[in-house]
TORLOVO-653792 format. One record per residue (C-alpha): residue number from 1; residue in one letter; x, y, z. Coordinates in nm, 4 decimals, padded with zeros to 6 digits. Example, Ala and Ser with C-alpha at 12.3 -4.5 7.8 and 13.67 -1.06 7.14 Angstrom:
2
<1, "a", <01.2300, -00.4500, 00.7800>>
<2, "s", <01.3670, -00.1060, 00.7140>>
END
This chain:
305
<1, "x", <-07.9611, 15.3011, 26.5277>>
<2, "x", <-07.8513, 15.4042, 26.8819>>
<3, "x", <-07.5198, 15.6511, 26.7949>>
<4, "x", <-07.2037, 15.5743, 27.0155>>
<5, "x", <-06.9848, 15.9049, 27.0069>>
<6, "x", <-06.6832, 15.7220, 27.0306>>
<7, "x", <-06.4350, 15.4312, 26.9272>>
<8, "x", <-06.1023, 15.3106, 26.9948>>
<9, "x", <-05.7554, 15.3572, 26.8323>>
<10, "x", <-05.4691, 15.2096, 26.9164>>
<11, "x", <-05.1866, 15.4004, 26.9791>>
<12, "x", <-04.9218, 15.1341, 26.7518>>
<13, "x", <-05.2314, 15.1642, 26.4809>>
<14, "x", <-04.9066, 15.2546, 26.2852>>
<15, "x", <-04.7040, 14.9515, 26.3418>>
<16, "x", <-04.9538, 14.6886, 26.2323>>
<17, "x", <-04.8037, 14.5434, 25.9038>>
<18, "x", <-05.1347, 14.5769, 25.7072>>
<19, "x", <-05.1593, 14.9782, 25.7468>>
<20, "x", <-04.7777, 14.9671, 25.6403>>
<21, "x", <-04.8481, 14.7689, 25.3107>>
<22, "x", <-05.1511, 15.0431, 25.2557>>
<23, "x", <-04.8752, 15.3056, 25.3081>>
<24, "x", <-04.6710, 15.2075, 25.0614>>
<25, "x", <-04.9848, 15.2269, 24.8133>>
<26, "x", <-05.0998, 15.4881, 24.5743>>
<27, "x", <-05.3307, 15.7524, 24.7611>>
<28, "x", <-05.2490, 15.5920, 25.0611>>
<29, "x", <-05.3201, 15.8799, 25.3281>>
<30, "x", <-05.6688, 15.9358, 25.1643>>
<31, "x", <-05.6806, 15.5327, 25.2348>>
<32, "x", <-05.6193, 15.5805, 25.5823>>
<33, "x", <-05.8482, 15.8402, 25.5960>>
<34, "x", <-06.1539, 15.6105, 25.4787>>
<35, "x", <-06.0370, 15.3434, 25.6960>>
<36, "x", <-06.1051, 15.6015, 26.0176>>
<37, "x", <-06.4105, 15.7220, 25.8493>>
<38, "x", <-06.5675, 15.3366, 25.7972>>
<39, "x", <-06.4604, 15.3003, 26.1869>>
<40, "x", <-06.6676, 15.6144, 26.3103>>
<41, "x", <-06.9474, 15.5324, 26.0885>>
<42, "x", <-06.9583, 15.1694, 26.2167>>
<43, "x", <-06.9545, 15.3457, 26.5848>>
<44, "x", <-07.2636, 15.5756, 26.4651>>
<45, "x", <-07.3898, 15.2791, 26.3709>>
<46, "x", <-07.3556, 15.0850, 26.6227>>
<47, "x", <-07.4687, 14.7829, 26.4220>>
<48, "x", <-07.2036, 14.4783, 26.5546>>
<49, "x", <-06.9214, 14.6576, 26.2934>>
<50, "x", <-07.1495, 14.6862, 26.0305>>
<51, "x", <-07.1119, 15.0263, 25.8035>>
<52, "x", <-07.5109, 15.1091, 25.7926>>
<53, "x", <-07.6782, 15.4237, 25.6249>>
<54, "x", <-07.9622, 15.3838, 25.7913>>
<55, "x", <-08.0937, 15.1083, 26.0478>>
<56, "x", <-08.1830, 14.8966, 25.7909>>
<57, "x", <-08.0032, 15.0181, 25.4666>>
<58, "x", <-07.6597, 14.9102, 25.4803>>
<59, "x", <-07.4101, 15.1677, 25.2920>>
<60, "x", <-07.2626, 15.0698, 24.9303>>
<61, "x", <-06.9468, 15.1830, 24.7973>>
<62, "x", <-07.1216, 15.4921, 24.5583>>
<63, "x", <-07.2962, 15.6179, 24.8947>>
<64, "x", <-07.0006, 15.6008, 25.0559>>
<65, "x", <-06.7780, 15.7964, 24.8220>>
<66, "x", <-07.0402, 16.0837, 24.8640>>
<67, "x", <-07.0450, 16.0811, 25.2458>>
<68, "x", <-06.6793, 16.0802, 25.2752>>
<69, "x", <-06.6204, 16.3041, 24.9700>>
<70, "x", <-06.3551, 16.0402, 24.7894>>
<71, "x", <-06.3559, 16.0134, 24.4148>>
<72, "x", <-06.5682, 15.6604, 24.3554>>
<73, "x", <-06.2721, 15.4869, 24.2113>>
<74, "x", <-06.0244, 15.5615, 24.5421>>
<75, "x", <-06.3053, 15.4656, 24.7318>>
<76, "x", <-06.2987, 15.1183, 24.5700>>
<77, "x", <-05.9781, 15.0488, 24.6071>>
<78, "x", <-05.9897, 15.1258, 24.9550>>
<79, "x", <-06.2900, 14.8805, 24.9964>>
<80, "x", <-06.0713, 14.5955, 24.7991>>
<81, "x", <-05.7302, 14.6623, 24.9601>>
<82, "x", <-05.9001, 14.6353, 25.2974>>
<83, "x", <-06.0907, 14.3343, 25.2266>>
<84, "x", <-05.7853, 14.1720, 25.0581>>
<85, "x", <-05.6077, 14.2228, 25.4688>>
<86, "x", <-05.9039, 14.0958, 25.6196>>
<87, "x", <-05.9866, 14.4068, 25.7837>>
<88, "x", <-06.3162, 14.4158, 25.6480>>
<89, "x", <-06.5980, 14.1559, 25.4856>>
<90, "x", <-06.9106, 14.1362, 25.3232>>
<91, "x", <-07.2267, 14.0053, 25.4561>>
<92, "x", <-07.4787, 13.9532, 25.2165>>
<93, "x", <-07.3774, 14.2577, 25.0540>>
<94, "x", <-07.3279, 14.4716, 25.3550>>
<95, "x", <-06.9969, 14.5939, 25.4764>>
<96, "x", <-06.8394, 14.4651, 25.8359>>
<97, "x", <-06.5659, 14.5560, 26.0038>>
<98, "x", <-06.3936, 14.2602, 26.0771>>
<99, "x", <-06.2450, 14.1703, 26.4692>>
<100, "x", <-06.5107, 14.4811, 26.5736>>
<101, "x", <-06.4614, 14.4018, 26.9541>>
<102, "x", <-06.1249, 14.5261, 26.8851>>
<103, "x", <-06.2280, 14.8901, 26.8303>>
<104, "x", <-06.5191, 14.8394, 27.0435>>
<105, "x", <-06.5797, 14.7049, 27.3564>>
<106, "x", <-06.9485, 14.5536, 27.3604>>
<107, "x", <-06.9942, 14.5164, 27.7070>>
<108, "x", <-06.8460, 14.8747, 27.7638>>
<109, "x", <-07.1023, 14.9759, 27.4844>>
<110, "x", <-07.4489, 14.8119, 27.6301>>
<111, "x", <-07.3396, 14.9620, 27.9793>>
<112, "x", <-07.3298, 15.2945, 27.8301>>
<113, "x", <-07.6409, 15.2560, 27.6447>>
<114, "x", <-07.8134, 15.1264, 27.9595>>
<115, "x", <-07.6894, 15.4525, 28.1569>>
<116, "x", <-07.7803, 15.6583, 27.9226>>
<117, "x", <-08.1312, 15.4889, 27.9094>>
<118, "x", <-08.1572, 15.5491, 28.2760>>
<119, "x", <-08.0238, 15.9133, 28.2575>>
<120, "x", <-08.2828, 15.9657, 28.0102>>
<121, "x", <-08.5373, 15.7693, 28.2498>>
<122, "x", <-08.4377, 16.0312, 28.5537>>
<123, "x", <-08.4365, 16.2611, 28.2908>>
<124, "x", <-08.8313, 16.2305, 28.2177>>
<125, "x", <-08.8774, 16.1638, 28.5754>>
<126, "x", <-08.7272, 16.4858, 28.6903>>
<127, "x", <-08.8974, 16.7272, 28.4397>>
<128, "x", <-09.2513, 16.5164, 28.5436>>
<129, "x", <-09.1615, 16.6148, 28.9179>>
<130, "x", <-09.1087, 16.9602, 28.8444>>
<131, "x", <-09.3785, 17.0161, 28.6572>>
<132, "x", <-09.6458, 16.8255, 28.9358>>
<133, "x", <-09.4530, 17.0951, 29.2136>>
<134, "x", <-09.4913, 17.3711, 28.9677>>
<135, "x", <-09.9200, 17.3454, 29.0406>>
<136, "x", <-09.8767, 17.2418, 29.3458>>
<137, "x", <-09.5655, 17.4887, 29.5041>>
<138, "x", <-09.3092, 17.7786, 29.3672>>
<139, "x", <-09.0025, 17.5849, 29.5597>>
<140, "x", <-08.8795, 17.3238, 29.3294>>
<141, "x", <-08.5244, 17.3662, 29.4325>>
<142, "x", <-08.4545, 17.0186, 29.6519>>
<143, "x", <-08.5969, 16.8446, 29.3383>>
<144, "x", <-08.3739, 17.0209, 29.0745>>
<145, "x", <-08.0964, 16.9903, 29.3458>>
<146, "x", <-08.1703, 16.6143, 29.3236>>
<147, "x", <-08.2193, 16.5524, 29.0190>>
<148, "x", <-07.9018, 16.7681, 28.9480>>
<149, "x", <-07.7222, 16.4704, 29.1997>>
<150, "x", <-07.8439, 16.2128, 29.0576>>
<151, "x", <-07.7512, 16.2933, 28.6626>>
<152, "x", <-07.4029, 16.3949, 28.8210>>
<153, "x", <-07.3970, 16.0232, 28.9993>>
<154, "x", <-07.4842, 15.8616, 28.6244>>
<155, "x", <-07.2039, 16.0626, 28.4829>>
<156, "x", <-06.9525, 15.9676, 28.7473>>
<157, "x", <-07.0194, 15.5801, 28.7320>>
<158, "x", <-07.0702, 15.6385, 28.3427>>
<159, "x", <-06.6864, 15.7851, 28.3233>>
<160, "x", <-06.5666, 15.4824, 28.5883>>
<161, "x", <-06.6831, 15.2066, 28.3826>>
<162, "x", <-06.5286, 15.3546, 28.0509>>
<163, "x", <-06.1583, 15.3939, 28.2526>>
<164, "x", <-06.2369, 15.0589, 28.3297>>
<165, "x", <-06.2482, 14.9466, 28.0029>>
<166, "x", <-05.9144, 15.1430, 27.9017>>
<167, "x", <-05.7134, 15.0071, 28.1549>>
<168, "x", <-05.8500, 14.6395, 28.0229>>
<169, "x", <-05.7557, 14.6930, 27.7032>>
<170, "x", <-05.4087, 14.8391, 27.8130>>
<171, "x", <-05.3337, 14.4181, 27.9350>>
<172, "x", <-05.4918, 14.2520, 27.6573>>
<173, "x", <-05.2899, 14.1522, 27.3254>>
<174, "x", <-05.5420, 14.1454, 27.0923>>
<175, "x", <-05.4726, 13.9416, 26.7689>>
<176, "x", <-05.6556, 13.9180, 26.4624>>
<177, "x", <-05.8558, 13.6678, 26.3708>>
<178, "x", <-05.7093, 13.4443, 26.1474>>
<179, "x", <-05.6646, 13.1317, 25.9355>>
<180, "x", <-05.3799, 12.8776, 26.0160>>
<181, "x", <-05.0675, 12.9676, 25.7860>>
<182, "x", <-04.8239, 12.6945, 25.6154>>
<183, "x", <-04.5372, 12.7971, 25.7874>>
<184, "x", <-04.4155, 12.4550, 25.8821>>
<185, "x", <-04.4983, 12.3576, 25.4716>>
<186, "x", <-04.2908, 12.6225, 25.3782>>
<187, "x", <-03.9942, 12.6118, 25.5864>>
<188, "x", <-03.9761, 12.1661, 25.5601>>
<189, "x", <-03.9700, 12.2374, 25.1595>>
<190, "x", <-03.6838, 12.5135, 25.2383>>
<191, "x", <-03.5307, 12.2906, 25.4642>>
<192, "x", <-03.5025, 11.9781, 25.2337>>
<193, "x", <-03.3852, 12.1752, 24.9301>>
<194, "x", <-03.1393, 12.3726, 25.0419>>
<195, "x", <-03.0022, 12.1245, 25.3765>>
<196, "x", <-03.0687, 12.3469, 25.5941>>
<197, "x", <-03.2550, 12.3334, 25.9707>>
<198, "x", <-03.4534, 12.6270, 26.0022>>
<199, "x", <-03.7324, 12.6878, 26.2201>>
<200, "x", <-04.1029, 12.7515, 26.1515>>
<201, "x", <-04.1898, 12.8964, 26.4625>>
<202, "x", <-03.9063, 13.1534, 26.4448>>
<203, "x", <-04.0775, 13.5141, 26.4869>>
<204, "x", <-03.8742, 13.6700, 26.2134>>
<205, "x", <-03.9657, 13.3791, 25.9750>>
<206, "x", <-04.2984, 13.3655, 26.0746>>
<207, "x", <-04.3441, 13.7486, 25.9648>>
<208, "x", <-04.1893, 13.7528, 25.6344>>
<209, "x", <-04.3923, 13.4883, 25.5413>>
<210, "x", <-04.7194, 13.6663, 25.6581>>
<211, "x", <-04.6292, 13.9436, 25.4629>>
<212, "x", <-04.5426, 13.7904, 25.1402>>
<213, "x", <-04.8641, 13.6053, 25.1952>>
<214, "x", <-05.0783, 13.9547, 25.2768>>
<215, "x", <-04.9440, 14.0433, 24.9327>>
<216, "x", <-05.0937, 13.7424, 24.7168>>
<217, "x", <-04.8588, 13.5171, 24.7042>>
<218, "x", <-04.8744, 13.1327, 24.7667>>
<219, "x", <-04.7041, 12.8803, 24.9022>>
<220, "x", <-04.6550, 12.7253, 24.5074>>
<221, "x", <-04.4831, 13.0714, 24.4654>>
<222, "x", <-04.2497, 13.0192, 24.8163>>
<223, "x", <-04.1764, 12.6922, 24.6687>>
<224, "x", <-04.0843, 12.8368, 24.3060>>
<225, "x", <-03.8376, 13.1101, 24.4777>>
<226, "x", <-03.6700, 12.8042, 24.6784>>
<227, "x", <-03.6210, 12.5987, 24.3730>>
<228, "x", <-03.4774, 12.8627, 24.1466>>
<229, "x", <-03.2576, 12.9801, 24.4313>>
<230, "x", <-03.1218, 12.6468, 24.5636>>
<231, "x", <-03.0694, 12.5792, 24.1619>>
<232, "x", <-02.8895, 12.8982, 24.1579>>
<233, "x", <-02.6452, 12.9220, 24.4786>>
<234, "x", <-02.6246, 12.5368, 24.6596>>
<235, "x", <-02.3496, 12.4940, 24.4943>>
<236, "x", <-02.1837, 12.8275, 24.5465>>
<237, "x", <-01.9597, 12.8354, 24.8454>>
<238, "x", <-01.9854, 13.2477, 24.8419>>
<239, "x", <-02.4072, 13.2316, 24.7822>>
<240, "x", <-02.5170, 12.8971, 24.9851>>
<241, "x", <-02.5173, 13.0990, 25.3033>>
<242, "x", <-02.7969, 13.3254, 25.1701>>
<243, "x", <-03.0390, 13.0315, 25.1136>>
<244, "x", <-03.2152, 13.1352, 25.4424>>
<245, "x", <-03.5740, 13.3013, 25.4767>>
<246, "x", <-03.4773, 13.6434, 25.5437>>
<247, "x", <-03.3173, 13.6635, 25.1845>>
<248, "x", <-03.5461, 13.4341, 25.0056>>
<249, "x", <-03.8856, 13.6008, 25.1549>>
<250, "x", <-03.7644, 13.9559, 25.1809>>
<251, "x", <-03.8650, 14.2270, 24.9450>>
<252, "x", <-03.6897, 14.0919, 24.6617>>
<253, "x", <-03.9349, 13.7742, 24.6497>>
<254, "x", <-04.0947, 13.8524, 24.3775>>
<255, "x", <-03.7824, 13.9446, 24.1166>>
<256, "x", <-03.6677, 13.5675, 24.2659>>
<257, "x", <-04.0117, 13.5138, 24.1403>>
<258, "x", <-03.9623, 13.5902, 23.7937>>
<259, "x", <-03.6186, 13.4613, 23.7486>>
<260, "x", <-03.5754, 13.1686, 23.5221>>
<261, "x", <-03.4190, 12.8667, 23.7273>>
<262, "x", <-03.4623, 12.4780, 23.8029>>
<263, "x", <-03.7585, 12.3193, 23.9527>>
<264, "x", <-03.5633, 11.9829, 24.0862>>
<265, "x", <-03.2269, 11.8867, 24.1893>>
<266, "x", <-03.1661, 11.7619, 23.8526>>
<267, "x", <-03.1795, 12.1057, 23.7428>>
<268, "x", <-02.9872, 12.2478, 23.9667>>
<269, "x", <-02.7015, 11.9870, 23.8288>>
<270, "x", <-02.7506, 12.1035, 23.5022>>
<271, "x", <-02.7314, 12.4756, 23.6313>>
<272, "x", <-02.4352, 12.4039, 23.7951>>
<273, "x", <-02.1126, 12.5207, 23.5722>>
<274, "x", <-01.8693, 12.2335, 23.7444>>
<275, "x", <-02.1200, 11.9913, 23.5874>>
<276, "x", <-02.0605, 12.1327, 23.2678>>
<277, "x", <-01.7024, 12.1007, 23.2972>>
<278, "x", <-01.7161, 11.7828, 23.3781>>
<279, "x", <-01.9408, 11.6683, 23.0926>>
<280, "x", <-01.6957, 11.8531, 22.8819>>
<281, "x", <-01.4077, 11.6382, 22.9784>>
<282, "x", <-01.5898, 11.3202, 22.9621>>
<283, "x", <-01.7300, 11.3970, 22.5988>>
<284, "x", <-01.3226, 11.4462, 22.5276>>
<285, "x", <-01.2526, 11.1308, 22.7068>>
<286, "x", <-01.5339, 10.9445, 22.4632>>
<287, "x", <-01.3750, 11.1115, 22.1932>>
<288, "x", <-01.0195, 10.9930, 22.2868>>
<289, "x", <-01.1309, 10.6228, 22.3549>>
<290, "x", <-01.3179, 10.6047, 22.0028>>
<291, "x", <-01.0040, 10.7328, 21.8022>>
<292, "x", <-00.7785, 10.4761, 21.9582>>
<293, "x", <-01.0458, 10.2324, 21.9451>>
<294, "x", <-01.0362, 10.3260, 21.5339>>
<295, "x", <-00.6316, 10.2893, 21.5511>>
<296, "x", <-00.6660, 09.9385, 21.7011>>
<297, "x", <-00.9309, 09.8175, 21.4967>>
<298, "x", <-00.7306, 09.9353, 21.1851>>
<299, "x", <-00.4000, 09.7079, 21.3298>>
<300, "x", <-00.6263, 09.3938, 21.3884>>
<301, "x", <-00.7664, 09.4643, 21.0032>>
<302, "x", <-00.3626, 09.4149, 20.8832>>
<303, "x", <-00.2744, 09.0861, 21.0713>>
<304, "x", <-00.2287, 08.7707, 20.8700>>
<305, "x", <-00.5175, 08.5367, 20.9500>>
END
């Protein structure tokens, strides 16, 4: 393994969504903690991401709660919570972190690797020089004083192409790799239950949904949540307004969840306590109509044929 003594954080590390769920977890500093540790590991590594013990022995989980000194168990649930966000995966057993090039740059990495290859070169060169003008001559000070130049020169263009690579990084957006999300599903169902005309692409919607979805939910479950609310509050003048996706896919999703209500528009009739009423009044109306229907039949039964 060729070492690389450094790797990048961003400075809104804080802000991504994923490290905010972790936050709100159990133990969720030492999780941080182990997340920074499998990043400087995969930078000793230097292995494309992956977390290696040695070049060819990729790390497991029991190796790695001894090398980070993290009880086995938090260690686990580190390794699950961070391949549940995507941030990491396993390939053929080994450990990767995922999107590397993020906290990496490769080309910034095999430039430093060849510098340091030629440093190492002059290096070799220079104490092979000094050691022919040693038996041959006491001065050896132009070739130290070169030598001295020319490691000097490495380190200059060595620190130039790294500032390079920071200022790069300081215009690019980089975005995580990932699979295409049923926001338009989502929002058409919302839209046709509860007559409404929201927007899938809205940035707001589009985040809420991400993050119920980060958490394990599906798109059955958005769908559940929109049935047993539109069952719920349609009809309500004072509650209709709140059929919208910051209420519905906020952090109360998942009591909505769990809430017993319709699955149809036919139950959300039957939910509905005007329908009741009405089904009330027409039972009395039935009732009504049959006793005078009795009275009349009784009159008929008493007229002379």
């Amino acid at each position: 393994m060729s070492e690389i003594t450094w790797i990048k954080l961003k400075t809104d590390m804080f802000d991504n969504e994923k490290i905010k769920l972790i936050e709100a977890l159990p133990d969720a500093d030492t999780l941080i903690v182990i997340w920074v540790k499998l990043l400087t590991h995969a930078g000793r590594a230097n292995a494309g991401g992956y977390i290696m013990l040695t070049e060819n022995i990729p790390m497991n989980t029991e190796e790695m709660a001894t090398i980070f000194n993290r009880p086995l168990n938090t260690v686990r649930l580190a390794i699950s919570t961070f391949e549940r966000y995507g941030m990491i995966y396993k390939d053929d057993g080994k450990v990767k972190i995922s999107n590397w090039e993020s906290h990496q740059n490769i080309e910034g990495m095999e430039r430093a690797k060849l510098l340091n290859a030629e440093r190492n070169r002059k290096f070799r060169e220079r104490k092979k020089n000094e050691n022919l003008l040693l038996s041959n001559s006491d001065d050896v000070s132009v070739t130290s004083h070169d030598s001295t130049e020319l490691e000097l020169e490495l380190d200059i263009e060595l620190d130039i192409e790294l500032e390079k690579e920071r200022e790069e990084e300081k215009k690019k957006v980089i975005v995580a790799d990932a699979p295409s999300l049923p926001f338009e599903e989502i929002i058409s169902y919302l839209n046709e239950r509860a007559k409404t005309s929201y927007r899938a692409s809205g940035k707001k919607t589009q985040g809420l949904i991400k993050a119920r979805l980060n958490e394990g939910f599906t798109v059955d479950d958005f769908q559940k949540v929109i049935d047993i609310k539109t069952s719920q509050w349609l009809t309500d003048s004072k509650m209709s307004g709140y059929l919208r996706p910051e209420t519905l896919f906020g952090t109360k999703f998942e009591s909505y969840l769990n809430e017993k209500g319709g699955t149809s528009s036919e139950a959300s009739e039957r939910s509905d306590p005007k329908h009741d009423e009405r089904q009330s009044r027409i039972s009395e109306t039935n009732e009504r109509r049959k006793r005078i229907a009795g009275i009349q039949s009784d009159r008929d039964n008493d007229d002379p044929v």
